[in-house]
LOPA-591366 format. One record per residue (C-alpha): residue in three letters; x negated, y negated, z negated; residue number from 1. Coordinates in pm, whole numbers, plus 32768, in hexadecimal, padded with zeros to 4 digits. Layout:
N
residuo; x; y; z; num
ALA; X; Y; Z; NUM
...
***
This chain:
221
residuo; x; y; z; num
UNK; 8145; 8E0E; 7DF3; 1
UNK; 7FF8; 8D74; 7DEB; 2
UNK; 7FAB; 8C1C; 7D40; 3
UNK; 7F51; 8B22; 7E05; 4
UNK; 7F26; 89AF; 7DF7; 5
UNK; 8032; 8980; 7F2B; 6
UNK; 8127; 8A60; 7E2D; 7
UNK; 80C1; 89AC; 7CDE; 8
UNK; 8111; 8839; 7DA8; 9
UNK; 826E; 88B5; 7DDB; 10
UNK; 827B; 892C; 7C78; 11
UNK; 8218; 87FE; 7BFC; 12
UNK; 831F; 874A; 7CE4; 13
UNK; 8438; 880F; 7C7A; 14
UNK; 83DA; 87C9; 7B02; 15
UNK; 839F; 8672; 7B3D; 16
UNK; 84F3; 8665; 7BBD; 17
UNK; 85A0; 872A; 7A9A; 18
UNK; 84E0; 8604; 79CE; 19
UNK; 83D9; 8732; 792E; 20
UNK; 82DC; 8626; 7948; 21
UNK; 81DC; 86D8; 7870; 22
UNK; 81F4; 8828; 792F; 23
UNK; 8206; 876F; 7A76; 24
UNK; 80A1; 86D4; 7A13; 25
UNK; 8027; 8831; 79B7; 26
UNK; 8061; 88C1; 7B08; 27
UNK; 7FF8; 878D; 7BBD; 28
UNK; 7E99; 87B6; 7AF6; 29
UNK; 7EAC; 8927; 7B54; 30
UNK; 7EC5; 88E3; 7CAF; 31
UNK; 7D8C; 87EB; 7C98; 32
UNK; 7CBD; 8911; 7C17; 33
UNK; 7D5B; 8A05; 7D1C; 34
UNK; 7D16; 88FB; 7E1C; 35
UNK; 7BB6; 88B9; 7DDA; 36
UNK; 7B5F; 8A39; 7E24; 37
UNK; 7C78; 8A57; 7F6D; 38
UNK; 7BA7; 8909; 8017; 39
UNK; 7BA5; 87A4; 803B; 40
UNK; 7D0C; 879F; 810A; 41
UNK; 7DC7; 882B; 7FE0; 42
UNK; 7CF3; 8798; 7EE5; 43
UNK; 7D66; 8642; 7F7F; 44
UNK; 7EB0; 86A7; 7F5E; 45
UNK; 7E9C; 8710; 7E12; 46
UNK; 7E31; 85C6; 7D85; 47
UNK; 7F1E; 850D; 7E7D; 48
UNK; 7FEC; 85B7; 7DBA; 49
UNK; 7F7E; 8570; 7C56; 50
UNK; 7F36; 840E; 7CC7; 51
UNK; 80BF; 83F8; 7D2A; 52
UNK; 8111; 849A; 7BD6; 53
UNK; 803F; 839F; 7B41; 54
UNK; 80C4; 8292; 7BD0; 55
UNK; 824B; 82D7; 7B8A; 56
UNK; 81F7; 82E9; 7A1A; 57
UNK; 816D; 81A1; 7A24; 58
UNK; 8024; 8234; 79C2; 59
UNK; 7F98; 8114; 7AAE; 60
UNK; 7DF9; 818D; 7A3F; 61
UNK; 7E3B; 82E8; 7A4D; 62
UNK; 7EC7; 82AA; 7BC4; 63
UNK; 7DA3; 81D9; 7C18; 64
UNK; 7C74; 82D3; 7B98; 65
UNK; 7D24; 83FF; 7C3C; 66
UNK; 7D31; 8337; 7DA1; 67
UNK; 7BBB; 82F3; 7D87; 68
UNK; 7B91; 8443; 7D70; 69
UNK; 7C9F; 848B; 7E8B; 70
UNK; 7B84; 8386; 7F56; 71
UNK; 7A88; 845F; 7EFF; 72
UNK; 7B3B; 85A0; 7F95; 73
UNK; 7B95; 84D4; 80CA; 74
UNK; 7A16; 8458; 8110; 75
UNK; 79D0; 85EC; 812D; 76
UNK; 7ACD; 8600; 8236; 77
UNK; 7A7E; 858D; 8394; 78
UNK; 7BA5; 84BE; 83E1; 79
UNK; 7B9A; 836E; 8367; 80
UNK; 7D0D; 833A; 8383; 81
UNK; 7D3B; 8432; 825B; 82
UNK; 7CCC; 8300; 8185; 83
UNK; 7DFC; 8225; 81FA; 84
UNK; 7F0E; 82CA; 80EB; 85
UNK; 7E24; 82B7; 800D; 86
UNK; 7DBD; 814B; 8038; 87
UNK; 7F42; 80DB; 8063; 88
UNK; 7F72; 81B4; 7EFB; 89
UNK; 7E8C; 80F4; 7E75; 90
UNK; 7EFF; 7F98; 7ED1; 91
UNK; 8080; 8004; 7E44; 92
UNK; 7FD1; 8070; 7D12; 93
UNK; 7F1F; 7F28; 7CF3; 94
UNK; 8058; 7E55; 7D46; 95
UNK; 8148; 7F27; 7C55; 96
UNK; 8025; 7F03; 7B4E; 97
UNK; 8065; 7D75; 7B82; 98
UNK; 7ED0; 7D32; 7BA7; 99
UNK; 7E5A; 7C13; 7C7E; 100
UNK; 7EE4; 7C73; 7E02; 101
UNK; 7D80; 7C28; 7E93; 102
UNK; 7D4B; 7D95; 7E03; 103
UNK; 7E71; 7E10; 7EE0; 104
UNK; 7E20; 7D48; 7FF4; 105
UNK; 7C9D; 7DD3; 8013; 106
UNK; 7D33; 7F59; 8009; 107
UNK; 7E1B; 7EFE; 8130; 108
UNK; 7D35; 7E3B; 81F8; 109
UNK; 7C48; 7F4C; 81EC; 110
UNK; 7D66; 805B; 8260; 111
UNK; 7DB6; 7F5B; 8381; 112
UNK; 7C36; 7F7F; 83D2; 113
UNK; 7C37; 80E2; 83C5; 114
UNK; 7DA9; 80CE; 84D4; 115
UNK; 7D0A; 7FC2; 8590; 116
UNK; 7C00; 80B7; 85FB; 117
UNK; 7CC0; 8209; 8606; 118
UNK; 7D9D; 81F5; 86CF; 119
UNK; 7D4A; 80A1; 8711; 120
UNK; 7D8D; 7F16; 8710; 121
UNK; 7EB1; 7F30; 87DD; 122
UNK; 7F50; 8073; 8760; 123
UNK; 80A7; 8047; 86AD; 124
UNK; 7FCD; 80B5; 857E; 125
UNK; 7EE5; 7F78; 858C; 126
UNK; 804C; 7EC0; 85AC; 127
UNK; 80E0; 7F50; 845E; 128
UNK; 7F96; 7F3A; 83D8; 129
UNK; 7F88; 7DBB; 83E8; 130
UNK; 8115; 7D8B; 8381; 131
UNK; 8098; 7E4F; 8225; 132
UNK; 7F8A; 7D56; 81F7; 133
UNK; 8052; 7C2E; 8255; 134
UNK; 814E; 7C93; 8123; 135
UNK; 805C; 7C7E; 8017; 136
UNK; 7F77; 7B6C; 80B3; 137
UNK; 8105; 7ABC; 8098; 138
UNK; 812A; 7B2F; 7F34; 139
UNK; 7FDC; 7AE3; 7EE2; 140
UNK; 8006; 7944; 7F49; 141
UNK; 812B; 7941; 7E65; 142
UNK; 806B; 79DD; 7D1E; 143
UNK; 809B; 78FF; 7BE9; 144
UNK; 8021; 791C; 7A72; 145
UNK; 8092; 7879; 790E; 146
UNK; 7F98; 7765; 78B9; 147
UNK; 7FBE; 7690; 7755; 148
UNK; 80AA; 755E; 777F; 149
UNK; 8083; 7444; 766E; 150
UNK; 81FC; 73F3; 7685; 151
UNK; 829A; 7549; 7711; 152
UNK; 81B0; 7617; 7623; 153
UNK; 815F; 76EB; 778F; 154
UNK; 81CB; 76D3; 78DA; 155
UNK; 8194; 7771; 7A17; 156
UNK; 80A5; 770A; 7B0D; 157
UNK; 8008; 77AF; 7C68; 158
UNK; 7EF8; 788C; 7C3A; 159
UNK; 7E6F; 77F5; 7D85; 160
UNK; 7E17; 7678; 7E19; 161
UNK; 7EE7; 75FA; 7EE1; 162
UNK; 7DA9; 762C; 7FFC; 163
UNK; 7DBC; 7797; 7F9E; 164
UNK; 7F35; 77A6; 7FB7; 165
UNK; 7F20; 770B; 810F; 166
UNK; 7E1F; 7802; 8180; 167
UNK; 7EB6; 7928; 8101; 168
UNK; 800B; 78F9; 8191; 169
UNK; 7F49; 7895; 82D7; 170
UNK; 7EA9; 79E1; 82E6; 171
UNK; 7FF1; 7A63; 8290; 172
UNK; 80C1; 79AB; 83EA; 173
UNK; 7F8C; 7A2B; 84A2; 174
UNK; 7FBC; 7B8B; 842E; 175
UNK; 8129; 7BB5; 848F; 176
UNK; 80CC; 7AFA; 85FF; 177
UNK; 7FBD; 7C19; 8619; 178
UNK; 80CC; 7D37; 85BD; 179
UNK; 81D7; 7C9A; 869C; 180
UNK; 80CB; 7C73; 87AC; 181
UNK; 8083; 7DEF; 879E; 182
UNK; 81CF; 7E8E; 876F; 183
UNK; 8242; 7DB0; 887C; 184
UNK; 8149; 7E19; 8970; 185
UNK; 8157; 7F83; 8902; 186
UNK; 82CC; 7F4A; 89B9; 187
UNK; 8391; 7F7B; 8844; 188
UNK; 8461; 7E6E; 889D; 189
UNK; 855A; 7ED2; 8770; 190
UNK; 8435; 7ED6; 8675; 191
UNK; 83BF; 7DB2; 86FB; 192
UNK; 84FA; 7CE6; 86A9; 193
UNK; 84FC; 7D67; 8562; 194
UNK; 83CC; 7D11; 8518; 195
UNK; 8447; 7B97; 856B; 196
UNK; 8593; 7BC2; 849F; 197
UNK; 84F1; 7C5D; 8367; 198
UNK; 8445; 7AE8; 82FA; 199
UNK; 8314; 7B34; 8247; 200
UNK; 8335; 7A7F; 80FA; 201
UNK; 83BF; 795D; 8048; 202
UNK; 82F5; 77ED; 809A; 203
UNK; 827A; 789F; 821B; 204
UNK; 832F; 77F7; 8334; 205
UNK; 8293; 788E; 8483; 206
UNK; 82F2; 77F3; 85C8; 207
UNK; 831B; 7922; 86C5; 208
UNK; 83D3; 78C3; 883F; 209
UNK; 848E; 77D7; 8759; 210
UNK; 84FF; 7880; 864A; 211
UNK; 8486; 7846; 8511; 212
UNK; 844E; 7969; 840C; 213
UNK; 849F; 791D; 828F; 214
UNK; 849D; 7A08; 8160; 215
UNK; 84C6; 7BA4; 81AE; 216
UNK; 84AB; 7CED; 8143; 217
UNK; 83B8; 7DEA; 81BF; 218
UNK; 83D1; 7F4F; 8258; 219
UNK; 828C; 7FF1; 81FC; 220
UNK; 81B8; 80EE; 830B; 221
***
């Protein structure tokens, strides 16, 4: 039949998953092309795409470039939520590329702005929203470098003050209150304990009716 870029992607996938890595790229560039002259929806997809590709070959600049362009497609479309998977790529990308978390942080506070407003502060959305930024802001307190020792020869220290530390897991313990808050009142009862039982991170003890939360792992939305 004809080629198109929603029949290239699936080539690509299927090559991809036969481990054809270099044939899988071809198509997903294909599609890119194909995309550009079908319109900005499967444009989008067609870099999502490539950005994904990208990104499970650990070809951490290549995934980066091809999501600004993937923000460039979006800002043609009239939804602003179209920029959220794009934005939450980004921050994996970012975190998986081990650069400094503030980078990953910034791309999901701006998607929680963006759910905050569509479909609003109090929508299950805005409650997920501020769980995913409460990980990294978590992560991000507990961030740590190699510095020069004169008896060790180096040793690791925290990238952060301890003032910095203190604020960061603060904003943290505020986020997950915030999400808790929301799903709670959105009548998720279920989620809502979850959220409680799923302890954001190592070092962040959050009093909630009680309970305290230590370290957890993180569904993402």
């Amino acid at each position: 039949g004809r080629r198109s870029a929603a029949k290239l992607i699936d080539d690509s996938k299927r090559l991809h998953r036969a481990k054809d890595y270099g044939a899988s790229l071809a198509a997903a560039t294909e599609a890119c092309e194909l995309g550009l002259k079908e319109g900005p929806t499967q444009h989008r997809l067609a870099l999502l795409h490539l950005a994904a590709l990208f990104h499970a070959t650990r070809k951490f600049d290549e995934a980066l470039d091809t999501l600004d362009q993937v923000e460039f497609t979006a800002g043609l479309v009239d939804d602003e939520r179209d920029l959220v998977p794009v934005l939450h790529a980004r921050a994996e990308v970012l975190e998986l590329a081990e650069k400094p978390l503030a980078l990953a942080a910034a791309e999901l506070a701006r998607a929680r702005d963006i759910r905050k407003r569509v479909p609003g502060p109090e929508s299950m959305d805005a409650g997920f929203a501020a769980f995913n930024l409460a990980r990294v802001i978590a992560h991000q307190s507990q961030e740590s470098k190699v510095v020069p020792d004169a008896l060790l020869g180096a040793r690791t220290a925290s990238t952060h003050s301890a003032a910095e530390v203190a604020a960061l897991i603060e904003q943290a313990a505020s986020l997950v209150l915030e999400a808790h808050r929301i799903v709670l009142a959105a009548g998720d009862a279920d989620e809502a304990a979850e959220l409680v039982v799923m302890q954001i991170s190592v070092g962040i003890g959050v009093k909630l009716d009680g309970m305290t939360l230590g370290p957890v792992q993180v569904i993402a939305h």
